[in-house]
C-alpha positions in Angstrom: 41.6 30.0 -23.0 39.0 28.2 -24.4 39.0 27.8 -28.2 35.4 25.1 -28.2 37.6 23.0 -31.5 36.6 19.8 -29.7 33.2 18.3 -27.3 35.6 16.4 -25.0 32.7 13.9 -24.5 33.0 12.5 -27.9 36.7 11.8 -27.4 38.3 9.1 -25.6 41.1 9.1 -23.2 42.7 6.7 -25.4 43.6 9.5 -28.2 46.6 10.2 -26.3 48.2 7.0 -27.7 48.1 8.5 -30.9 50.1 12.0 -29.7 54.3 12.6 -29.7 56.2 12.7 -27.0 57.2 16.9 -27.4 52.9 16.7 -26.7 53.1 14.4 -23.6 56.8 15.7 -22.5 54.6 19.2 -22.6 51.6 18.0 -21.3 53.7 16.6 -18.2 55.7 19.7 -17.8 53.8 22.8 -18.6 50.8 22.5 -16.1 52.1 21.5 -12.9 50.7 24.8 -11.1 47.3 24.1 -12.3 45.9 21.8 -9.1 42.8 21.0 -10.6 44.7 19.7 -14.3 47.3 18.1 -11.8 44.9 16.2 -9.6 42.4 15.3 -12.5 45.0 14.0 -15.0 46.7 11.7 -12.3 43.2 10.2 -12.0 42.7 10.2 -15.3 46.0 7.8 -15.9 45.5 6.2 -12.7 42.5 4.5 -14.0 43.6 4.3 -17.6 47.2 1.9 -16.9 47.8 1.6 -20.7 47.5 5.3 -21.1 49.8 6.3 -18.1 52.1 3.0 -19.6 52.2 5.3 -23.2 53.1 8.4 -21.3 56.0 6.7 -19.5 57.5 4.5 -22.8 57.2 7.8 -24.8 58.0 10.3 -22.5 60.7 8.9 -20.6 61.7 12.3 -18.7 58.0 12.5 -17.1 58.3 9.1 -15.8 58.6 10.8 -12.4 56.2 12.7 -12.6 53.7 10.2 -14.2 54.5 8.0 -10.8 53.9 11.2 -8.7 50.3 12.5 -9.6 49.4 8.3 -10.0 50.5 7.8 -6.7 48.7 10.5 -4.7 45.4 10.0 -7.1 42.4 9.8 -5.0 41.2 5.2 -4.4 37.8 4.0 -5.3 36.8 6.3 -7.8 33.4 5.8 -9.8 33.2 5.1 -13.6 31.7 8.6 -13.7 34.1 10.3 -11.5 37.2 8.9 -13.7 34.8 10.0 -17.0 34.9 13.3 -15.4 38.2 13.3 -14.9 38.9 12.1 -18.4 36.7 15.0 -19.5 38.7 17.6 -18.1 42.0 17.0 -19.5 40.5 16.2 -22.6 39.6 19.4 -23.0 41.8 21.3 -21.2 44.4 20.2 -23.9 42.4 20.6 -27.0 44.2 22.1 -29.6 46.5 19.1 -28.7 43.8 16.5 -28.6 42.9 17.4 -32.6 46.5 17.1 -33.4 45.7 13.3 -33.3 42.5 14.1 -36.1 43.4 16.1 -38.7 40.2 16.3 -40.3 38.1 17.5 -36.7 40.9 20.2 -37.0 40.1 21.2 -40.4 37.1 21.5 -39.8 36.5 22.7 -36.2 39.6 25.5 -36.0 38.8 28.6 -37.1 41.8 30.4 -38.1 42.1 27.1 -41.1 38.9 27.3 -42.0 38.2 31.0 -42.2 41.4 31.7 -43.7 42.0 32.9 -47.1 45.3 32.0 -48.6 45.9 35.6 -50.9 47.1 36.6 -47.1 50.2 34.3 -47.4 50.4 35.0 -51.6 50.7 38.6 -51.2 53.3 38.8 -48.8 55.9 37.4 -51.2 56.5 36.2 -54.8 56.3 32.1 -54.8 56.8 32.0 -58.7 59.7 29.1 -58.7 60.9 29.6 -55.3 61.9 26.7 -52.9 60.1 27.3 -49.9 59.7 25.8 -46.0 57.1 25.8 -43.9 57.7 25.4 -40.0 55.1 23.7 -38.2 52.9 22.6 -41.2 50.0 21.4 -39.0 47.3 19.8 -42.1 49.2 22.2 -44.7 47.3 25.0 -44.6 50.2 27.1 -45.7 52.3 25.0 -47.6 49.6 24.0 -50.3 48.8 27.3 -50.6 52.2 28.0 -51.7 52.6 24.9 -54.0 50.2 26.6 -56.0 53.0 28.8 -57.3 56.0 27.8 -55.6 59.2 25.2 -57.8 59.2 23.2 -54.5 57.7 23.3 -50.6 58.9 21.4 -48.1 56.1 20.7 -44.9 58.3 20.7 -41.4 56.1 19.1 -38.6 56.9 16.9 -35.9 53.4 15.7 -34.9 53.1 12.0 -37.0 49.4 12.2 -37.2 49.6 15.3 -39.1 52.7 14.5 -41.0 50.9 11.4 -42.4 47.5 13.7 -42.9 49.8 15.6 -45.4 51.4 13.0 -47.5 47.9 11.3 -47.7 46.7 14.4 -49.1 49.5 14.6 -51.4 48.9 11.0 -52.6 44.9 11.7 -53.1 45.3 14.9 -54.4 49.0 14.0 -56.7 50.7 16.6 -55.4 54.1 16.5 -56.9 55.8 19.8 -55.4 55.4 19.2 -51.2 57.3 17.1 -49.5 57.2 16.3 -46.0 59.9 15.6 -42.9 59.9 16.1 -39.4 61.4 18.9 -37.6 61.0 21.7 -34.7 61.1 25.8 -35.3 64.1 25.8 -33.2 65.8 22.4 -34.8 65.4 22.5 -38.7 67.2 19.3 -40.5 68.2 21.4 -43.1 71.1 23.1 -44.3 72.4 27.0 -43.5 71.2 28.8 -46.4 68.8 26.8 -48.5 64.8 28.3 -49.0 64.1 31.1 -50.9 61.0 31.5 -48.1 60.5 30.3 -44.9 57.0 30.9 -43.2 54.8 29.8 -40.3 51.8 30.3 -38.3 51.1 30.0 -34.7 54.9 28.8 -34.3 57.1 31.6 -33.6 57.0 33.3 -30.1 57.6 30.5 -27.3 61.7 31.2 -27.8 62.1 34.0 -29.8 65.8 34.2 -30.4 66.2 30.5 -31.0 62.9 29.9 -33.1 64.1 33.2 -36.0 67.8 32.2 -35.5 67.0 28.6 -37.0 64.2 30.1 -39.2 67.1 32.9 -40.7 69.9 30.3 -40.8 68.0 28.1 -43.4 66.5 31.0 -45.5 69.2 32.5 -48.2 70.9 35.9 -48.4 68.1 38.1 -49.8 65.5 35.7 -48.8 62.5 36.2 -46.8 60.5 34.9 -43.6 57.2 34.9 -43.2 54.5 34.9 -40.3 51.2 33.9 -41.1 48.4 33.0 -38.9 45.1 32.1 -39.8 41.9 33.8 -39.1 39.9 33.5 -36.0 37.4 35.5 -34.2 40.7 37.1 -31.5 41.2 40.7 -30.3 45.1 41.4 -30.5 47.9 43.4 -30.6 50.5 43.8 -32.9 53.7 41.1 -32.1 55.9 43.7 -30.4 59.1 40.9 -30.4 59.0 40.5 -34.0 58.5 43.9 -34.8 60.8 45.1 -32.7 63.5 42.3 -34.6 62.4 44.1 -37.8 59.7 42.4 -39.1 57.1 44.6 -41.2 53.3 44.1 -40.0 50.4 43.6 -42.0 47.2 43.7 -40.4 43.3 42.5 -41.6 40.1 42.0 -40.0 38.9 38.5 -40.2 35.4 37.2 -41.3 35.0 36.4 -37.5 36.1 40.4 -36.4 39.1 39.2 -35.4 42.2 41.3 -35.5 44.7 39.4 -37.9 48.4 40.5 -38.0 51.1 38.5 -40.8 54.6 39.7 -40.6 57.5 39.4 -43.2 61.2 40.3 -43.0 63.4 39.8 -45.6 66.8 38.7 -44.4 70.4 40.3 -45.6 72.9 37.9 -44.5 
């Protein structure tokens, strides 16, 4: 799918120096079946030797495969054939691309910018209450809940946006966030900790090991959340999560989009 966040023209190729390795590892891995991704990315690094250099130093289990799609990438390409090339990944992997510019991100995806935050506040009671948030991508959840919570802590393990958050917590002196790395399905916190634990657009690639680690860090009596933003998307209700006993609220967005949060409180 398409989501239009970026104009890959305006971007280089280069921006991938700037990404993780779970973002190349997954970049390298999840697309392999797409010919026309496969054969334009190999040009793409063929022809960019510090960019396929990066992919291989951070991603050292797509080494192989970096070698493979270099080696059979088509000789004597044209400046405009490798831009094309360029072009196509570029935007074929947008909503990784703006990972690496937080504020094009703000700005350009929908479900941040069309959100309203009394969608996360009135699924629980933040009033003093230590809280996590998985996969804090430029904070749109967690300083919505500093507004009322004792303490939040950001989880993200993209650096770019990590580093967007503690600059905004700097500019802004924001005393109650704090940030760290970490994945929904490898917290580096302890069993029974958070009063709340929420995301957005997190849960739902491993279900059973993503709300394992989300419900061994929240406390007896404590609650998870699911919030995603608002964009202009026709869905259906999450079937997994309601079927693991999450309640579902639903909303229309400003865009007509259908907008489902979920929350489940959690007796250990």
């Amino acid at each position: 799918m398409r989501y239009n966040w970026i104009n890959a023209e305006e971007f280089s190729f280069n921006c991938f120096l700037l990404l993780d390795r779970w973002i190349i590892e997954m970049i390298c891995r999840n697309y392999r079946e797409w010919a026309e991704f496969e054969k334009s990315l190999g040009a793409a690094l063929a022809y960019n030797p510090a960019v396929a250099w990066y992919f291989v130093q951070r991603s050292p289990e797509s080494k192989a495969y970096v070698e493979q799609i270099i080696a059979t990438a088509a000789k004597g390409l044209s400046a405009e054939e490798v831009r094309r090339a360029e072009v196509f990944v570029l935007q074929a992997m947008e909503t990784s691309v703006v990972y690496a510019y937080p504020e094009v991100m703000n700005r350009n995806c929908n479900y941040i910018y069309d959100w309203d935050k009394k969608h996360l506040l009135d699924l629980a009671d933040f009033r003093g209450a230590l809280v996590l948030d998985v996969g804090s991508g430029t904070g749109r959840l967690a300083f919505a809940a500093a507004e009322q919570a004792r303490q939040v802590y950001a989880s993200e393990p993209t650096d770019r946006l990590r580093e967007y958050i503690r600059d905004k917590i700097k500019r802004e002196n924001i005393s109650n966030v704090k940030v760290l790395d970490g994945t929904a399905d490898s917290l580096p916190y302890e069993d029974n900790t958070f009063d709340i634990v929420m995301s957005g657009h997190v849960v739902g690639d491993h279900y059973d090991l993503e709300l394992a680690e989300l419900t061994r860090v929240v406390k007896n009596g404590g609650v998870i959340i699911d919030c995603i933003g608002d964009d202009d998307h026709t869905r259906k209700p999450d079937e997994e999560l309601l079927r693991r006993g999450f309640e579902a609220f639903y909303h229309v967005s400003k865009s007509g989009g259908d907008i489902y949060t979920y929350r489940k409180t959690i007796m250990k």
